[in-house]
N, C-alpha and C positions, 0 to 999 in steps of 0.2 A: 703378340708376336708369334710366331708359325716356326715351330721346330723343321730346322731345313732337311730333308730326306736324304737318304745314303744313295740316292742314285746322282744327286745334286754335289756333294761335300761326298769325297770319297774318300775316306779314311782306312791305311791298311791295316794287317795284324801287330805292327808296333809301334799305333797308333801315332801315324805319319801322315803327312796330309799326301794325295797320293802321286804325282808326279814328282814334287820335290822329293820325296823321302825324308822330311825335317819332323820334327816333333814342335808342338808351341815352345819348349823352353829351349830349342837349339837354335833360335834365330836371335840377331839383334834388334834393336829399334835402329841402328844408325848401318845402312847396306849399300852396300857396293853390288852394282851388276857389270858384269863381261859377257860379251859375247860366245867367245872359247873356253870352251871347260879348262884348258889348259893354260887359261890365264888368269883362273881361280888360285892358282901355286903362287903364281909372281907378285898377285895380291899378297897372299898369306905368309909370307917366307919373310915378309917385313911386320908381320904380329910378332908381339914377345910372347905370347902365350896361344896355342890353338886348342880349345875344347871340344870343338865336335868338327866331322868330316864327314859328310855324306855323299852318295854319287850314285843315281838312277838317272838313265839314260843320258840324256846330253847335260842332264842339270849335277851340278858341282855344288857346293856348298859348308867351308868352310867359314865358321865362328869364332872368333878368338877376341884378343886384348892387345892394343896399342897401347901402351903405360895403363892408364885408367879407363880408357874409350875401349868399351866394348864393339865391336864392328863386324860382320859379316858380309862376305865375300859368294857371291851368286851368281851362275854362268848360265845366260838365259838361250844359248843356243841364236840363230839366226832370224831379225825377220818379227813383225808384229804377231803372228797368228802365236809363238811363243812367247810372248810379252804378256798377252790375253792370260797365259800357263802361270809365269810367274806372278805376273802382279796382284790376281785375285789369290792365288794359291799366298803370297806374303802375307794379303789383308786379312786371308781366314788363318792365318798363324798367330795373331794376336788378337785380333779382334771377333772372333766364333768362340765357344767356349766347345771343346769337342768332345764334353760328356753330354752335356744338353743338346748339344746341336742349334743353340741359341744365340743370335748375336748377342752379344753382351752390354750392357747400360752404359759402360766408361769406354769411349772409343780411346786408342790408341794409334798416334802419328809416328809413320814413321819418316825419316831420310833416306832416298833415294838415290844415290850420286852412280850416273851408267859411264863407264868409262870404257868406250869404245875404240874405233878408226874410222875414216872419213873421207868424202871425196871433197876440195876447196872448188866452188864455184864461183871465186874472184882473183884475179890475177894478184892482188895484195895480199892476198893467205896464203902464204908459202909451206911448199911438203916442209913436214917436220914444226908444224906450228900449233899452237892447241885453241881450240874455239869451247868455248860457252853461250851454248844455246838458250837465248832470250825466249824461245818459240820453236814448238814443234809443229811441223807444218803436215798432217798426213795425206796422201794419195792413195793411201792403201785399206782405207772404207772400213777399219775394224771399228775406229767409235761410231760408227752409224748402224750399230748393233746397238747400241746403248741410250738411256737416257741421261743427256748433262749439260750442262752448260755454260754460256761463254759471258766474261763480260764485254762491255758496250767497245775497249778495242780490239778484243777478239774480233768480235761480229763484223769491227770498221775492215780490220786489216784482211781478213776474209773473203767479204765480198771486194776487195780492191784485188784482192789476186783473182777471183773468179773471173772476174770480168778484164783483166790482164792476160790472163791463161788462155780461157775458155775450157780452161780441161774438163770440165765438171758435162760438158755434151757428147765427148766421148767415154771418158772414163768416171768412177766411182767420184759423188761430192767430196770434195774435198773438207779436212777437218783442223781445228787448232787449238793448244793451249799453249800456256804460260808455264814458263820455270817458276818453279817455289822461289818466290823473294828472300825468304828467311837463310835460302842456300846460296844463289846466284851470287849476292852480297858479297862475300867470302869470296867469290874468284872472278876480281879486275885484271888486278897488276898480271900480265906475261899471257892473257888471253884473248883473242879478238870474240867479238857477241856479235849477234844476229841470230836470224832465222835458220833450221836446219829442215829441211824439207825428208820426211821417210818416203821412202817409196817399196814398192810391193814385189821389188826384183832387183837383183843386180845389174843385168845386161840389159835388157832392152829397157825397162822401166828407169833406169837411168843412160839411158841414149846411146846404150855401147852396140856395136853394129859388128855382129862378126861373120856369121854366111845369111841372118835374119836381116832383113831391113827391118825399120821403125816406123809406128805410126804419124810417131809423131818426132822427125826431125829436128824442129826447131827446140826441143823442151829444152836442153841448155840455154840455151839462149834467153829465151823468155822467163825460165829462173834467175840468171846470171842479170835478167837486166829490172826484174820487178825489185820497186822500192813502195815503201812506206813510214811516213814521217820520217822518224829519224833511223828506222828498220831494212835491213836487204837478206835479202837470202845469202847466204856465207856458205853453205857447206849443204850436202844431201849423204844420206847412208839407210837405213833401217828398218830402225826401231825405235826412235827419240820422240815421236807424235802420239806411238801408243804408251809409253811411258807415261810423258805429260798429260796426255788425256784422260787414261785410266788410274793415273795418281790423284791428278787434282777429282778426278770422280768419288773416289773416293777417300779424299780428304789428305793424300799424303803430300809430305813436300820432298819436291824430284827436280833434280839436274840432270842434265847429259854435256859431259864431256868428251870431244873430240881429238883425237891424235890423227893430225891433217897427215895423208900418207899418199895422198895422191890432189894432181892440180890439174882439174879436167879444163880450164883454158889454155893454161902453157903446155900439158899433154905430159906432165913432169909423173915422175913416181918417187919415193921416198926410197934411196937407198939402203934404210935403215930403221924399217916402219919398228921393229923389234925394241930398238933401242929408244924411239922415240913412245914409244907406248910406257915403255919403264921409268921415263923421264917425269911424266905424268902421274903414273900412279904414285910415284915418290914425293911429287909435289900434291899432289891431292892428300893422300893420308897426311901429310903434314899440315895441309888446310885444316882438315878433320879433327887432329889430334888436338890442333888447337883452338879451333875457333866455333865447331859444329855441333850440335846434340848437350 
């Protein structure tokens, strides 16, 4: 096994891994990610107990205790290319030993739960409703840097969107994983499931048309209307594709949680996307507390 180089694994002066600014014993095994650093707080303000607090650049990171559930809280900033940041940067927090520079013999899993916002791409997912992502659907080519793989319904569900799309002749192949079963399980009751498709932009990459026109027009459309077996695409936002791919890549088990704040059919916005995001996380940590890790 090859001791990984300091140009590779870059560790600061108080020995932090280096983007996060965390130490291996400041993280949990059971993590919350957000998008907004400043919704790292609205996580934490519901710990009974917070033990560490760190903040380099857009990344936030608060560690603390729900009763006995150790848990930390992660703000991964916008968008896959910093998903790439946090998720290898979490797996070399437990799993690199950062005196050696050596992976270590005894891998460690960890939970995953990304509790975001979201656009509804069905008119029965109403602003103000929460989704659990069965599948991360990605358009935005990050795991096509990597080597991993899919099983046999990945691969089905896949080529039936490719060939529903055609995206993949003008834009980046497209990519998919699965939510961690071991998580998913835990949130039925009060969520709709499906597909979440990330995509690699806000505006045009999800169809929004303000002085740019689009290349592609119809992509509402032909999201809103691709199904499989008993699967539909439900919602688009992100980051949820590189989650799930570079989790299950490396062995973690990952949800994404959605607080629906917009209904790109009915053209609705959530009046109250604030209120509805703290609804969720209150219901999720109580998933957590009881039932997860």
């Amino acid at each position: 096994m090859q001791r990984i180089a300091e140009s590779e694994l870059i560790i600061n002066e108080r020995g932090a891994i280096y983007h996060l600014n965390v130490r291996p014993e400041e993280i949990a095994t059971n993590i919350i990610t957000v998008g907004d650093p400043d919704r790292v707080k609205e996580v934490s303000k519901h710990f009974d107990k917070i033990e560490y607090e760190n903040h380099h650049r857009e990344f936030v990171t608060h560690t603390g205790y729900l009763g006995k559930k150790r848990i930390s809280a992660v703000s991964t900033g916008i968008g896959t290319d910093n998903i790439d940041i946090v998720l290898n940067e979490l797996d070399a927090l437990v799993n690199i030993d950062f005196e050696t520079r050596m992976i270590k013999d005894k891998i460690t899993q960890l939970n995953i739960i990304r509790i975001g916002t979201s656009g509804s791409l069905q008119k029965d997912i109403p602003v103000d409703s929460f989704v659990a992502s069965t599948h991360g659907l990605g358009i935005d080519n990050l795991m096509n840097f990597y080597n991993y793989d899919n099983n046999e319904e990945e691969k089905q569900l896949l080529h039936a969107f490719v060939t529903a799309t055609q995206m993949h002749t003008r834009f980046s192949y497209p990519y998919i994983s699965g939510a961690g079963i071991s998580l998913i399980k835990h949130f039925v009751k009060g969520f709709h499931h499906g597909i979440t498709v990330t995509c690699p932009g806000f505006y045009g990459p999800q169809g929004r048309v303000l002085r740019l026109g689009v290349s592609n027009p119809f992509l509402i459309d032909r999201l809103t209307d691709f199904t499989f077996g008993p699967y539909r695409i439900t919602n688009f936002e992100m980051e949820t594709a590189g989650i799930y791919g570079l989790g299950k890549a490396l062995n973690h088990h990952c949800l994404s949680l959605s607080a629906i704040v917009a209904n790109r059919i009915e053209k609705q916005f959530s009046r109250d996307g604030n209120a509805t995001v703290e609804k969720l996380i209150v219901k999720t940590l109580e998933i957590i507390s009881r039932e997860v890790g």
